[in-house]
N, C-alpha and C positions, 0 to 999 in steps of 0.2 A: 779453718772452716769459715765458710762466708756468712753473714748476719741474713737472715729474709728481709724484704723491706714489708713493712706496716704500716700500711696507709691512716692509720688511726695514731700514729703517732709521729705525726709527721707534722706537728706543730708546737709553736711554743705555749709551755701553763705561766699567762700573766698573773692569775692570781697573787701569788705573792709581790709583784711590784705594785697593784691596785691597792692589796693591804699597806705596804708601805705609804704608799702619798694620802691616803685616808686616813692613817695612823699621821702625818705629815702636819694636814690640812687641818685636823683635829685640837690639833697643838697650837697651831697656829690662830684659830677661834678662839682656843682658851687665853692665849696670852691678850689677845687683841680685846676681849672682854673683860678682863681684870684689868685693864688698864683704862678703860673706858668705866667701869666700876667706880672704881680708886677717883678718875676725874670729877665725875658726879658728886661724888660726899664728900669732897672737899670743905673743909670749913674756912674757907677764904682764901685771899691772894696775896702776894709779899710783893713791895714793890721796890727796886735798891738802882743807885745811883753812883756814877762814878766808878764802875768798873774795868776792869782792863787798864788799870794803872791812871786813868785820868783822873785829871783833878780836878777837883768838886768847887766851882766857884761862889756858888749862893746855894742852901741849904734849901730844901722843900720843909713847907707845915700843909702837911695833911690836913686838908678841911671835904668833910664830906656833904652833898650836897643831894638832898632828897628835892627839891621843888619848893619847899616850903622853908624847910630847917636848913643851919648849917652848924654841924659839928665839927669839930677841933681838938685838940690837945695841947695843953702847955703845960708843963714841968708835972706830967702825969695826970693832970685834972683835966677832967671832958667840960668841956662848954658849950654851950648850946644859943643858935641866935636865927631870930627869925627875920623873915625878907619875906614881905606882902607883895606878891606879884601882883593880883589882883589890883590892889591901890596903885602901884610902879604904872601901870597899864594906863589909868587915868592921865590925860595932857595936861593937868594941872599940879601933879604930884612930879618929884624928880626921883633919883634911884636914889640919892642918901634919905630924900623923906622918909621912905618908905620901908628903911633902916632899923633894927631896933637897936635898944645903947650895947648890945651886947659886941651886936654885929660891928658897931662903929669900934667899938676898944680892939676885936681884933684886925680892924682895918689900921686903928694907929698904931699897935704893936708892928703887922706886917713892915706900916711907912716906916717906922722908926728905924725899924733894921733893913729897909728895901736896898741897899748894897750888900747883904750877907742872905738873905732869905726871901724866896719867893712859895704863891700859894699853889700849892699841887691841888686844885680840885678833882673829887672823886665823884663824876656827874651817874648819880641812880638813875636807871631810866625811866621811872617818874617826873626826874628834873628834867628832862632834853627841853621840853618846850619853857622852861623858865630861864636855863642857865646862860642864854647869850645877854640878857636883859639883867639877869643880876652879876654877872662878868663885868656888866658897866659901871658897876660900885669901884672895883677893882682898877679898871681900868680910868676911870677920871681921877683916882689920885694918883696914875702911874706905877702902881703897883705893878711887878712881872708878874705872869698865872700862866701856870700849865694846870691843861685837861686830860681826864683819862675817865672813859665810860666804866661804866661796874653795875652788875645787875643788881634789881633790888632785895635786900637780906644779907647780900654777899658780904663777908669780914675782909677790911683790907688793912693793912698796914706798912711801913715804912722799915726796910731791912735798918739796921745797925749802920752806921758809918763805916766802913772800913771792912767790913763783913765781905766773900765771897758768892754769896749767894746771888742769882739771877734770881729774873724778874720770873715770876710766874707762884704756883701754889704755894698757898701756907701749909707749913707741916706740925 
């Protein structure tokens, strides 16, 4: 027996594939928003050297630099040393004047060890408009310095030697 043909059914019901990619799409906004989440409330950055087998010639000391302050670490204790840009500014002051004795102890610690360790500054952007000027402390006694921007509040820190970790969030 032959079928009638019915003109009312003589197309396809996409429904179900429309469900599908909206079920799809759906998933695809959640992941993409937990993850942008997650990036957000991060409490800082990890930053590591030396990876993929190379070797580490001169060590970083993390010094952070707001504009005003710079902070550091040696043998676990923070220190703290300030640099008056305001005064550095005047043509009759130079960049060591304008020094205080803190900031000079870790400029001779840096020289002392300037074939094993250089300054990794960490420029807030607060400091952008100070840091090429106070970079010249660094730079007139030859010290080596790398830069790396960081918002301000952000927590950063220096992975472990030898550690695996890439560069990016603190966990």
């Amino acid at each position: 027996m032959s079928r009638s043909h019915d003109p009312g059914k003589d197309h396809f019901d996409l429904l179900p594939f429309i469900s599908i990619l909206i079920c799809t799409l759906g998933c695809l906004l959640f992941v993409t928003l937990s993850v942008a989440a997650i990036s957000l409330h991060s409490p800082g950055e990890t930053w590591s050297f030396g990876e993929g087998g190379q070797k580490v010639v001169k060590h970083p000391l993390l010094v952070e630099w707001d504009g005003k302050e710079a902070i550091w670490r040696v043998d676990g204790v923070e220190k703290h040393a300030s640099w008056d840009y305001e005064r550095y500014k005047s043509p009759t002051v130079s960049a060591d004047d304008a020094s205080s004795p803190e900031l000079k102890d870790l400029l001779s610690l840096l020289y002392e060890n300037k074939d094993t360790t250089f300054a990794l500054v960490a420029v807030r952007t607060s400091g952008f408009e100070s840091f090429l000027a106070f970079s010249t402390v660094f730079r007139q006694r030859k010290i080596d310095l790398g830069y790396e921007p960081i918002e301000n509040g952000a927590r950063v820190r220096l992975a472990p030697e030898g550690s695996n970790s890439s560069a990016g969030k603190e966990q």
